[in-house]
N, C-alpha and C positions, 0 to 999 in steps of 0.2 A: 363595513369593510369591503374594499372591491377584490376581486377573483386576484388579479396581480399581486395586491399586498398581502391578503392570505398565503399564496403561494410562497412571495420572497421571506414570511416570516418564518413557514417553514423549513425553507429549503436553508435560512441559517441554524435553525436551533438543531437543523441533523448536521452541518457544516460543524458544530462548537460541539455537538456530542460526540462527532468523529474526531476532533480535536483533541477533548478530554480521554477520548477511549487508546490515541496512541500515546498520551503522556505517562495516562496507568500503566502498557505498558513497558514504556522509558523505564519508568519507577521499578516494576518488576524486575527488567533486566538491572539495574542497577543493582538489586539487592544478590542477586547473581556473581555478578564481578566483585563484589565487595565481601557476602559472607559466605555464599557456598561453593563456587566453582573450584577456590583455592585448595579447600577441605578434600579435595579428589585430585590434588596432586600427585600422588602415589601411582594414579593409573594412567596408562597410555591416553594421550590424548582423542585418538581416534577410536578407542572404546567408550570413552565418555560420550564420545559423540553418537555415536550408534544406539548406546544404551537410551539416552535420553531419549533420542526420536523414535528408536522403537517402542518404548513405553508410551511415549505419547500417541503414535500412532493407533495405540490399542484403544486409547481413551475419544481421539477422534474419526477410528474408521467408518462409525454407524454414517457418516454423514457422507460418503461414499455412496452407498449404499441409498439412503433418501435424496442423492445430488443428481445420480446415475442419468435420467433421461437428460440433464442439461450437461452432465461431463462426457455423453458419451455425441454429442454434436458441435465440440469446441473443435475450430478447425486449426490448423497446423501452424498458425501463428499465435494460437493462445498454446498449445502443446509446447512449443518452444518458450514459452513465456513459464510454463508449467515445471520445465526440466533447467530452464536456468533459474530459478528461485530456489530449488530443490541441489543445485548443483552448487549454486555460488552463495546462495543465501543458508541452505543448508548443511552442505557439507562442507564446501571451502571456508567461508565466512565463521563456521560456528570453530571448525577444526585452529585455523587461525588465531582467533581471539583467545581459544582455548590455550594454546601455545603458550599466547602473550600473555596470560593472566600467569601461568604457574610460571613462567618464567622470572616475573615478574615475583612471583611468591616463592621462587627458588633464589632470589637475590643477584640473579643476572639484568636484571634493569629496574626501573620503578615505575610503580602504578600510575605515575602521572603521562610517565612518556607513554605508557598503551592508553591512558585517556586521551589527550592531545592530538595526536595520532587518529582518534574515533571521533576526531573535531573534524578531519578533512571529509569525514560523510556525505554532511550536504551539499560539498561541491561537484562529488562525483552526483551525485543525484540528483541537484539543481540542470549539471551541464545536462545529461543523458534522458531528464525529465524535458527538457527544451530542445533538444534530438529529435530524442523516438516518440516520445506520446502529441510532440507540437504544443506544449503547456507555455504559452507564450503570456507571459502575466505583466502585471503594471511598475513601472522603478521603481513606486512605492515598496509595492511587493519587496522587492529585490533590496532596498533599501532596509528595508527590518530584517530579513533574513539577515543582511552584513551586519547588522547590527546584533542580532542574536547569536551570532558565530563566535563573534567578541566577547559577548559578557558572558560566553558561555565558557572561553577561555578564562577570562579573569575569574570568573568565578570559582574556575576549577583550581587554578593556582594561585589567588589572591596577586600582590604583586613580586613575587620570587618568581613566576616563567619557568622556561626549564631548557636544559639544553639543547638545543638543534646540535651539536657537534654526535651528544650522547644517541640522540635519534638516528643522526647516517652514520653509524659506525656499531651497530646495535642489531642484531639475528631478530631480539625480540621486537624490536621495533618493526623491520621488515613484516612481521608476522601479524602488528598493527593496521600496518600501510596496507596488506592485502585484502584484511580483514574489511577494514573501512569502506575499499573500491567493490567488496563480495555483496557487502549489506546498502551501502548506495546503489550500487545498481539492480540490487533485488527490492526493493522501492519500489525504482520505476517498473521494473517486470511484474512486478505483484499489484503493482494497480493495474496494468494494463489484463494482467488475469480474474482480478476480481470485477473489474469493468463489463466482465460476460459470464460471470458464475458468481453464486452468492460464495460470500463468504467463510460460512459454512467447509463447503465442498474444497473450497483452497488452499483450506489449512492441512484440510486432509489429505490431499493431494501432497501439498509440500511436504509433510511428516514421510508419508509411504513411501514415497520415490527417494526421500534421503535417505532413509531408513534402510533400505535396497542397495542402494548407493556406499552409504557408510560399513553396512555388510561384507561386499566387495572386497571394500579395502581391508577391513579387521582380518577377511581371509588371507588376505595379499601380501600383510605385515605381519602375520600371524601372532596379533595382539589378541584373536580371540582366545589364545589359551591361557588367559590370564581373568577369564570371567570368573574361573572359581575361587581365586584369589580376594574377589571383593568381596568386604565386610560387611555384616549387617548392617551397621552405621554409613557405610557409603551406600548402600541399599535404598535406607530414609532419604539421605543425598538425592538421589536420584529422583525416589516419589516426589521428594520437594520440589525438584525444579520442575517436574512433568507439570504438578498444581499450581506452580509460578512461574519463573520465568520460561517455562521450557512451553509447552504444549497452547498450555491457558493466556501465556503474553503473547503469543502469536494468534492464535483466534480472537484475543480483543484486539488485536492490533488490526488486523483484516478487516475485520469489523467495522475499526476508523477510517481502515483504508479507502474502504468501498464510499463513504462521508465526505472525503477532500482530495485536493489533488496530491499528485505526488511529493513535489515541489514543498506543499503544506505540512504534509506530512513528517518531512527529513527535517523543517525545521523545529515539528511538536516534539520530534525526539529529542531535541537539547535539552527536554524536562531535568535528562539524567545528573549533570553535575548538580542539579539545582537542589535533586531529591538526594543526592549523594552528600553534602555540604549540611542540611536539614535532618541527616539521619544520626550523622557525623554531630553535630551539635548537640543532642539528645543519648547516644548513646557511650560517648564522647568526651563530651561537655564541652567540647574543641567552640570555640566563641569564634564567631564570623568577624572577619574584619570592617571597618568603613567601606573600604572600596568592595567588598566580597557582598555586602548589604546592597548597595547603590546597584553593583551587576545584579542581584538577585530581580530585584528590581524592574531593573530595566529588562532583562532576559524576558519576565512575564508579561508583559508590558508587547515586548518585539513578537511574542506568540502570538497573544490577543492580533494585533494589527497584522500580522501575514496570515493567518486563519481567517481573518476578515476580508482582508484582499485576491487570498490564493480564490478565491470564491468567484472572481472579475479575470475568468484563465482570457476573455476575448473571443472572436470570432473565430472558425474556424472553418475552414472551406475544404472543400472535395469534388471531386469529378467524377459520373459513373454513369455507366450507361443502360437504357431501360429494358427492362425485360418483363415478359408475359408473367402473371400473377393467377391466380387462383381465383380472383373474381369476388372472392370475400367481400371489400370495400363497398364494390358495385354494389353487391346483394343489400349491405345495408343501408344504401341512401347514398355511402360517401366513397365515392372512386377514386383509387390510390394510384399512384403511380411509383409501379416496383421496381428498384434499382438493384443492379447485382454488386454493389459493395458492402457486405456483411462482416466483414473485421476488423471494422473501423474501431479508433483508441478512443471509444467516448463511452460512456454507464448507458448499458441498455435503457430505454427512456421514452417519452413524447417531449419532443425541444420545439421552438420555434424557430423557422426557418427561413430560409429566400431562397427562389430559385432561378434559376438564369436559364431561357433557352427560346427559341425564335426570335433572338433579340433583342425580347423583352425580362422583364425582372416581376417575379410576383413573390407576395406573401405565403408562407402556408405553413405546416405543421408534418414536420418528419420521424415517423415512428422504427425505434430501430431496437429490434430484439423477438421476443417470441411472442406466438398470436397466444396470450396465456387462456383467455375463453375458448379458442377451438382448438389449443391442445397441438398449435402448428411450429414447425421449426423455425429460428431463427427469420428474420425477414428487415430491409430496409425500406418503407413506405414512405412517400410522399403523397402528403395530401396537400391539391392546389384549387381554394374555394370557385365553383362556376368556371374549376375550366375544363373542355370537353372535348378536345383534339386526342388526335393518335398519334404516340414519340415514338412506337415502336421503331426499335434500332439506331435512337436517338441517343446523345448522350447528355446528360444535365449539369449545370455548374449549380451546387448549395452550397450556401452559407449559416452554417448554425449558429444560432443566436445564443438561444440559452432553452435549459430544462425547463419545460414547467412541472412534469410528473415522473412516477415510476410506472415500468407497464405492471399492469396487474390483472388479476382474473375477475371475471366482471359474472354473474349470474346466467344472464343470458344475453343475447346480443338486443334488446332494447334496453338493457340495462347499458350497455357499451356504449350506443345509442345514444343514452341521455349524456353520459362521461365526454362522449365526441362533441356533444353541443357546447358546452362549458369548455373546451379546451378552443373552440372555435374562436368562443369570445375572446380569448388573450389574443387573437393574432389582432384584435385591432387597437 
């Protein structure tokens, strides 16, 4: 097997594990909306929301803590990314749905119109994923997604639909529609923050700062003086969701996130109606329809193929200009050429690359992330085979290709050494 096919085999089977890791969990959150979030009707919705993230927080702070050298050199565009996933994914978005669900469980609207509603996700996350991150993927791509959008509809309502009159004229619905545009665009925020911190450290991040966040408000609305009020039974409530959907489906979800693209990702969430109809049948006994079957179907079907495809995001190009380096490359054989754009939206990485400058266009291999054997900060390198000119205060046009590796920490540098030789060979 050649170096290339080993590569692309792997680079899918972590592409279908990030897959499966955000459909778990879809799954999780489903079982959320369905049997526990209702059961804490009783309390303020903005203490639910505190409650859970600070619990969870406790279960994921250690990783703060083991993250520290790589959260404490994220620069102010991943900080931003950090405090809008924390703001709109975790406090808006959770606060929101929260709304919609006991609303919904108070009999001022139905749980289909807050599902429906949680269908407009992936357009907010498709558009702002083809925005901000440049995820520029194939109409096939786009094609299965439309496709998965729909069955994800039908499947959720079989063929009854539901009223759009009842949606614009509905508080709780509104509460949906925020909810929806909180969590699509905490998608695309959250991959562009796990694209430069493991995953790990992001979940944590996001937990703390809501959790801080959500505080705030309970002061603000002075719902905190109703903590004493909660029951042991809303207590277990609580532990539940930290070990399912609260704490544990966001660090698998991360997980996947750091796997696929954004784009991928919004549509592996439509697992939800899938596992919701499936739970439904079993605990239920509620029997799927013809056409609720066919969408089943088809839904897993449009995963597979945009999982497959989001994989093909396309070239992507950049401009930046050269700057003095440390010398490192030199020392080992391989002379790099350092560029100062370090917060680029792509997975720390070694990609294949092309570079544009004197006119001409060469092959080479672009390392973008930390020197992890010498323990050095963040860095954007360009390696261009046999070439030995000076760009100092030049500036380059690349074109990324695609990933061939993750960086990693190598023993010592002829261990690196031999790593550099074998990644050499894909450039040709």
């Amino acid at each position: 097997m050649t170096i290339n096919a080993s590569m692309k085999i792997n680079t899918q089977k972590n592409m279908y594990l990030g897959a499966i890791a955000i459909m778990l969990a879809a799954f999780l959150w489903s079982l959320d909306g369905t049997f526990i979030r209702p059961s804490l009707y009783a309390l303020p919705a903005a203490l639910v929301v505190f409650i859970e993230h600070a619990l969870g927080f406790l279960i994921l702070s250690p990783f703060i803590f083991f993250g520290w050298q790589r959260i404490k050199n994220l620069t102010r565009k991943d900080w931003a990314a950090v405090f809008w996933v924390s703001i709109f994914g975790g406090l808006l978005g959770t606060l929101m749905i929260t709304k919609a669900f006991f609303a919904a469980f108070g009999g001022e609207t139905t749980f289909a119109t807050v599902v429906i509603l949680q269908k407009l996700q992936p357009v907010f996350a498709l558009s702002m994923a083809a925005l901000l991150l440049k995820e520029k993927l194939s109409l096939k791509f786009y094609s299965w997604a439309g496709l998965a959008i729909t069955a994800a509809y039908v499947l959720a309502f079989g063929n009854q639909g539901v009223s759009f009159n009842i949606i614009l004229n509905n508080q709780a619905a509104l509460f949906a529609f925020i909810a929806a545009f909180a969590f699509g665009s905490s998608t695309v925020f959250g991959k562009r923050l796990v694209n430069h911190i493991d995953f790990k450290s992001a979940a944590a991040l996001r937990f703390g700062i809501t959790s801080i966040l959500a505080f705030i408000l309970i002061l603000f609305t002075k719902d905190i003086l109703q903590i004493n009020e909660i029951t042991a039974k809303q207590w277990n409530l609580f532990a539940l969701i930290v070990f399912s959907s609260g704490a544990v489906a966001l660090f698998i979800y991360y997980f996947g996130l750091k796997r696929v693209s954004a784009s991928t990702a919004t549509i592996c969430e439509l697992f939800w109606p899938f596992s919701a109809v499936i739970m439904d049948y079993f605990i239920n006994k509620n029997v799927l329809t013809p056409l609720q079957i066919i969408a089943s179907i088809i839904l897993l079907l449009a995963i597979y193929f945009v999982t497959k495809e989001g994989n093909n995001g396309g070239i992507k190009n950049f401009q930046a200009a050269v700057i003095s380096g440390r010398g490192i490359g030199n020392r080992l054989g391989f002379a790099t050429i350092n560029l100062e754009k370090n917060d680029l939206d792509i997975e720390h990485g070694v990609y294949l690359a092309r570079a544009i400058f004197n006119g001409s266009s060469y092959k080479g291999l672009l390392h973008f992330g930390y020197r992890e054997t010498f323990d050095s900060k963040p860095s954007l390198e360009l390696y261009v085979k046999d070439f030995l000119g000076d760009l100092s205060g030049s500036s380059i046009e690349v074109e990324i290709m695609k990933k061939i590796r993750n960086v990693k920490k190598f023993k010592d540098g002829e261990e690196l050494k031999k790593q550099i030789r074998e990644d050499i060979k894909s450039m040709k």
